[in-house]
mmCIF file of the C-alpha atoms, coordinates in Angstrom:
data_MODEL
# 
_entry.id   MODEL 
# 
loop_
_atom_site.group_PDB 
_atom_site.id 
_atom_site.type_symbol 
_atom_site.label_atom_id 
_atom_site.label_alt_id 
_atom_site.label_comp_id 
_atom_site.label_asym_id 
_atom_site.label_entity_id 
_atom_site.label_seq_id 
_atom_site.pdbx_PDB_ins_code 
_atom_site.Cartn_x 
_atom_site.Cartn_y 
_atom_site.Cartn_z 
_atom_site.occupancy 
_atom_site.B_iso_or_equiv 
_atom_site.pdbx_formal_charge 
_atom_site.auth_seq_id 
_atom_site.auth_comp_id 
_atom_site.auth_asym_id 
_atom_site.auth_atom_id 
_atom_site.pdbx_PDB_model_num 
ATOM 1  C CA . UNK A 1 1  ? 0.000  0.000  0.000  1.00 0.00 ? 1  UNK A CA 1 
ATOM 2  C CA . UNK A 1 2  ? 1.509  3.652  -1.159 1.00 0.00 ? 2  UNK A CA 1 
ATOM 3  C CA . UNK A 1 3  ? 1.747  6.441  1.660  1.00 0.00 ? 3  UNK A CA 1 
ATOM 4  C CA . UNK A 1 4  ? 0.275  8.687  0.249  1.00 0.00 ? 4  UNK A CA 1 
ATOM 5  C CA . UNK A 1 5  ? -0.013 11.635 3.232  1.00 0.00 ? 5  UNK A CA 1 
ATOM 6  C CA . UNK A 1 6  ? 3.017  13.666 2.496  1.00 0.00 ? 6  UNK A CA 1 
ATOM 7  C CA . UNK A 1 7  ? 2.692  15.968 4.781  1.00 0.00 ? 7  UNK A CA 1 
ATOM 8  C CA . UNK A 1 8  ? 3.974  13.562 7.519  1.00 0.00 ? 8  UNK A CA 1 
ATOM 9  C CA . UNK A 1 9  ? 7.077  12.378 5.852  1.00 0.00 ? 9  UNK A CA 1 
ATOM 10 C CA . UNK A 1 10 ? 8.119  16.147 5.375  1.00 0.00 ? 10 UNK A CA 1 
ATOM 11 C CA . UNK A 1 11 ? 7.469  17.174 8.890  1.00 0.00 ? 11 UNK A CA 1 
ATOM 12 C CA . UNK A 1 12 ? 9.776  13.810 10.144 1.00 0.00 ? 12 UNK A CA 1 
ATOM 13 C CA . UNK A 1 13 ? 12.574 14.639 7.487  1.00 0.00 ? 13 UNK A CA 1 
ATOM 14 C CA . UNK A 1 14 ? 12.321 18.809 9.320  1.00 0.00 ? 14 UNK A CA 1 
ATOM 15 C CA . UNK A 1 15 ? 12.634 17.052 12.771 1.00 0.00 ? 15 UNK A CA 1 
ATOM 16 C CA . UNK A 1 16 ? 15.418 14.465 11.914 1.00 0.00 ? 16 UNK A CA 1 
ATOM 17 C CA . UNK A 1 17 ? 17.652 17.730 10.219 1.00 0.00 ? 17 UNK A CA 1 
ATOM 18 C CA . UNK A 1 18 ? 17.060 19.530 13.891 1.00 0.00 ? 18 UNK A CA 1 
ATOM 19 C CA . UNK A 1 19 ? 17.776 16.634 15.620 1.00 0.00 ? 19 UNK A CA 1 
ATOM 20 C CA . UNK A 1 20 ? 21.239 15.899 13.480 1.00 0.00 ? 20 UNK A CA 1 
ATOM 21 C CA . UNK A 1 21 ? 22.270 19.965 14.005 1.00 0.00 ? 21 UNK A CA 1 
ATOM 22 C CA . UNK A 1 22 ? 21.195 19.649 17.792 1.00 0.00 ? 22 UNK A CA 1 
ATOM 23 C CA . UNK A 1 23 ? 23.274 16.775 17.911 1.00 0.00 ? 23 UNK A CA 1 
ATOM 24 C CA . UNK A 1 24 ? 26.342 18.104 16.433 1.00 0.00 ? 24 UNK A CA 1 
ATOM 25 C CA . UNK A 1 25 ? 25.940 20.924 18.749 1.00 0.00 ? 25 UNK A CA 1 
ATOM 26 C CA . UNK A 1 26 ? 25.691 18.738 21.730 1.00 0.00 ? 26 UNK A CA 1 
ATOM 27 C CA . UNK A 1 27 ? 29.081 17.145 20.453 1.00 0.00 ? 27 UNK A CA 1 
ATOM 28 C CA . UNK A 1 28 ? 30.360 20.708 20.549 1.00 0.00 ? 28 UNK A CA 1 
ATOM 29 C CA . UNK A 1 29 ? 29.813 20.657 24.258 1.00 0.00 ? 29 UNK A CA 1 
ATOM 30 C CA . UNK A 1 30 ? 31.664 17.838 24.821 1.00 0.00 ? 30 UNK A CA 1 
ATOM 31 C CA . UNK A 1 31 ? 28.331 15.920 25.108 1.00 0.00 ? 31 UNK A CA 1 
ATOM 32 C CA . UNK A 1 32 ? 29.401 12.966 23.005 1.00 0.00 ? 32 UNK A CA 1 
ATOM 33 C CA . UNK A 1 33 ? 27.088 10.428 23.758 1.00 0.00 ? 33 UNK A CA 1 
ATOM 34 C CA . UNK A 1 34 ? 23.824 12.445 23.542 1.00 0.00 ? 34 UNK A CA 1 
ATOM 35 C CA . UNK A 1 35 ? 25.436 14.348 20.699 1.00 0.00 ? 35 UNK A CA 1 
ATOM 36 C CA . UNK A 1 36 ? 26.746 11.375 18.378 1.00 0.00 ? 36 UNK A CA 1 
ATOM 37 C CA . UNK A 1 37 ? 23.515 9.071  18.939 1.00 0.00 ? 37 UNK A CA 1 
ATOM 38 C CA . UNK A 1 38 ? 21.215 12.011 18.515 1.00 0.00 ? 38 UNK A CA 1 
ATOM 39 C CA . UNK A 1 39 ? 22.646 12.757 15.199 1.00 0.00 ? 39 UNK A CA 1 
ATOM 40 C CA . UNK A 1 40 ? 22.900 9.005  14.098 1.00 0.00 ? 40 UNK A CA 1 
ATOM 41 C CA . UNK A 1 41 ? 18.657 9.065  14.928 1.00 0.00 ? 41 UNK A CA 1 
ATOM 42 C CA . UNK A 1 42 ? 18.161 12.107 12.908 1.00 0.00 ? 42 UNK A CA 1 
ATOM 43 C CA . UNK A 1 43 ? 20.215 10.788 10.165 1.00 0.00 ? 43 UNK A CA 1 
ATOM 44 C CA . UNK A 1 44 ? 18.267 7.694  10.587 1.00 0.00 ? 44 UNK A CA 1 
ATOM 45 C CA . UNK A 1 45 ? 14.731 9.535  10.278 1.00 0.00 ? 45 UNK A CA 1 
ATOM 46 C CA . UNK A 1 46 ? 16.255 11.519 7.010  1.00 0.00 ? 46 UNK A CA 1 
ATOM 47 C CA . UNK A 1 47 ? 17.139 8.719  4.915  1.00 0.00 ? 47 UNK A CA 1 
ATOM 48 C CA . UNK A 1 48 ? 13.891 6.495  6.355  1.00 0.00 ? 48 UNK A CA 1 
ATOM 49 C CA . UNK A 1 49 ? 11.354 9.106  5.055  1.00 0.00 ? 49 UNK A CA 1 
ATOM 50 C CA . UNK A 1 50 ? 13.342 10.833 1.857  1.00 0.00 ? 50 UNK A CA 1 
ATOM 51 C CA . UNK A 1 51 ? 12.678 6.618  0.681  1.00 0.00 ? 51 UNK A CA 1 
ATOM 52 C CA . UNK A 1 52 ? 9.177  6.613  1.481  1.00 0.00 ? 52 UNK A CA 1 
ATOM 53 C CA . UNK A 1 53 ? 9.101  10.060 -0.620 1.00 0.00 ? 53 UNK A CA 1 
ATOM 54 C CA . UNK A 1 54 ? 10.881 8.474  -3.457 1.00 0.00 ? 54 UNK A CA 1 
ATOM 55 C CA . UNK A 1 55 ? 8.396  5.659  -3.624 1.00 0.00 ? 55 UNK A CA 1 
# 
């Protein structure tokens, strides 16, 4: 079955960018375990809904 609500994809592929940038400030702060998994979920959430765009 096609996703076809949009809407929702865009909104998680807005929250997993913020969540890679507040990561990678986190890391800044010598916060590396919050930092470095936070970005690796955001990255995560990217990739997982720019593929359910592309279908």
């Amino acid at each position: 079955m096609k996703n076809s609500n949009k809407a929702w994809d865009k909104f998680f592929i807005a929250f997993g960018i913020i969540t890679v940038l507040s990561g990678i400030y986190l890391t800044l702060q010598e916060n590396y375990l919050i930092g470095i998994s936070g970005s690796m979920i955001g990255v995560w959430l990217v990739l997982q809904n720019l593929k359910k765009i592309k279908e």
